[in-house]
C-alpha positions in Angstrom: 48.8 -1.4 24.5 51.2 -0.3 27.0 50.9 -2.9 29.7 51.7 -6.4 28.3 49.2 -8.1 29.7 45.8 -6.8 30.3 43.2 -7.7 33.0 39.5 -10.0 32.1 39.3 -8.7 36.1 35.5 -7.2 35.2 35.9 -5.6 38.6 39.4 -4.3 38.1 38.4 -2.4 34.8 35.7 -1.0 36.6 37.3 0.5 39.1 40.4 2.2 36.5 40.1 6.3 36.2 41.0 7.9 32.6 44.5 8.4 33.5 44.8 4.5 34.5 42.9 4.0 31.1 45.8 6.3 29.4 48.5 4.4 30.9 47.3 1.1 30.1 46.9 2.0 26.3 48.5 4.2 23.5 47.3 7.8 22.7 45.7 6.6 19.8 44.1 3.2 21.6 42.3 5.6 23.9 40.9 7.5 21.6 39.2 4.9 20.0 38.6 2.7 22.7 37.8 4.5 25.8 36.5 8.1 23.7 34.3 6.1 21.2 36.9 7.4 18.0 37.4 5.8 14.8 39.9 4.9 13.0 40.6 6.3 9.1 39.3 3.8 6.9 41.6 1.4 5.0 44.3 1.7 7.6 43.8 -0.5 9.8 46.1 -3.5 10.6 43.2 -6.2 10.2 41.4 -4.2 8.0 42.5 -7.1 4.4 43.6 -9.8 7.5 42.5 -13.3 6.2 44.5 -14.9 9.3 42.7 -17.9 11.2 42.2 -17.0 14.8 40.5 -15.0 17.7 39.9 -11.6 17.6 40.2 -10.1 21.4 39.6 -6.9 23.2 42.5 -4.6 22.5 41.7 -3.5 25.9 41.2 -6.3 28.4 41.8 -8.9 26.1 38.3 -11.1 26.2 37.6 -13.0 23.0 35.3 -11.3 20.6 34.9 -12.5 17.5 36.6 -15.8 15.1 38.1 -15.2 11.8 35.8 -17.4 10.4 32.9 -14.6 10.9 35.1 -11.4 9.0 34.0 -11.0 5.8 34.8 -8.5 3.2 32.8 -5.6 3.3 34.9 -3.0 1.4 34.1 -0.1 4.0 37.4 0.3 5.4 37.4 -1.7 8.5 37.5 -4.7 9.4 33.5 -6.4 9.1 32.0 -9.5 11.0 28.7 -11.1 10.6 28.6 -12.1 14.3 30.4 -11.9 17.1 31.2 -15.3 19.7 29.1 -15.1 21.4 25.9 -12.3 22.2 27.2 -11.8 25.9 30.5 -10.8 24.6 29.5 -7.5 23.1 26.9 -4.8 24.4 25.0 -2.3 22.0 24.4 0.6 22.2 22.0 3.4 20.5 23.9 6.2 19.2 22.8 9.1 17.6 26.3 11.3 18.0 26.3 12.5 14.4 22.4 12.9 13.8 21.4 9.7 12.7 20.4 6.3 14.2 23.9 4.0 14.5 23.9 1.0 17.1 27.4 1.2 18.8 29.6 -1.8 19.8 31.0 -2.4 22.8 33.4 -5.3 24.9 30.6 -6.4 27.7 33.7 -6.8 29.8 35.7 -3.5 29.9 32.7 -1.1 28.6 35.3 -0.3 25.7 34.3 1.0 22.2 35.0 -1.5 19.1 33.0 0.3 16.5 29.1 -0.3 15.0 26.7 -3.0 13.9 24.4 -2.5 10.9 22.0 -4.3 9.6 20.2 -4.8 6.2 22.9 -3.8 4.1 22.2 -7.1 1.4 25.6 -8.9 2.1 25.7 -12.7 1.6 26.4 -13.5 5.6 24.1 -15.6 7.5 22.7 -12.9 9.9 22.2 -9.7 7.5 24.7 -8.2 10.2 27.9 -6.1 9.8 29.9 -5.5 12.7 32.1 -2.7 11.7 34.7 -2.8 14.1 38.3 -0.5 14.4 41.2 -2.4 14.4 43.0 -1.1 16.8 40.4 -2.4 19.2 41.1 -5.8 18.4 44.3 -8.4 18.9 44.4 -11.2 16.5 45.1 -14.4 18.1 46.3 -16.8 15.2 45.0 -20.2 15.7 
């Protein structure tokens, strides 16, 4: 990000215009974050990460998910079997490239982290994979 310390203001990041939004983060933040992009697979910083700690909101910085729910998927980003907690995330039906995805986003900024399937026969306790981009995330090491 641009600006060192991001707002959890809820109201603040309501009230921010695109331009605020490109200020606030990189080029390639916004595109991801605030334009629903993705990142290219396997190039992500937390992509192989096995680092204890808090995953948070590149963009406002509100704790999303623990290290100790990634898993390794092998699909290029960075997976989780749940986030901390259900009020933390918001999804999202998306059907952008013909088919039915389930879209991921912070509850608190309305940014884009990436997609949740289901069903996909990993060994996680919820059947879940919450394929998020890296560069909507900030590892907090514990």
């Amino acid at each position: 990000m641009t600006d060192s310390t991001p707002s959890t203001d809820a109201e603040n990041l309501a009230d921010l215009t695109d331009d605020q939004w490109r200020q606030r983060l990189t080029p390639a933040e916004y595109r991801v974050l605030r334009q629903a992009g993705t990142e290219a697979p396997f190039t992500g910083e937390y992509t192989d990460t096995k680092a204890v700690g808090i995953y948070r909101c590149r963009a406002c910085n509100t704790e999303l998910f623990r290290s100790e729910q990634k898993f390794e998927s092998h699909c290029g980003w960075p997976s989780f079997f749940s986030p901390l907690a259900g009020d933390k995330i918001i999804e999202v039906e998306d059907t952008s490239l013909g088919m039915r995805r389930v879209e991921v986003l912070c509850a608190n900024c309305k940014s884009h982290l990436g997609h949740v399937f289901a069903g996909e026969g990993y060994d996680t306790p919820t059947d879940l994979r919450y394929c998020i981009n890296s560069i909507s995330l900030t590892l907090e090491e514990a």
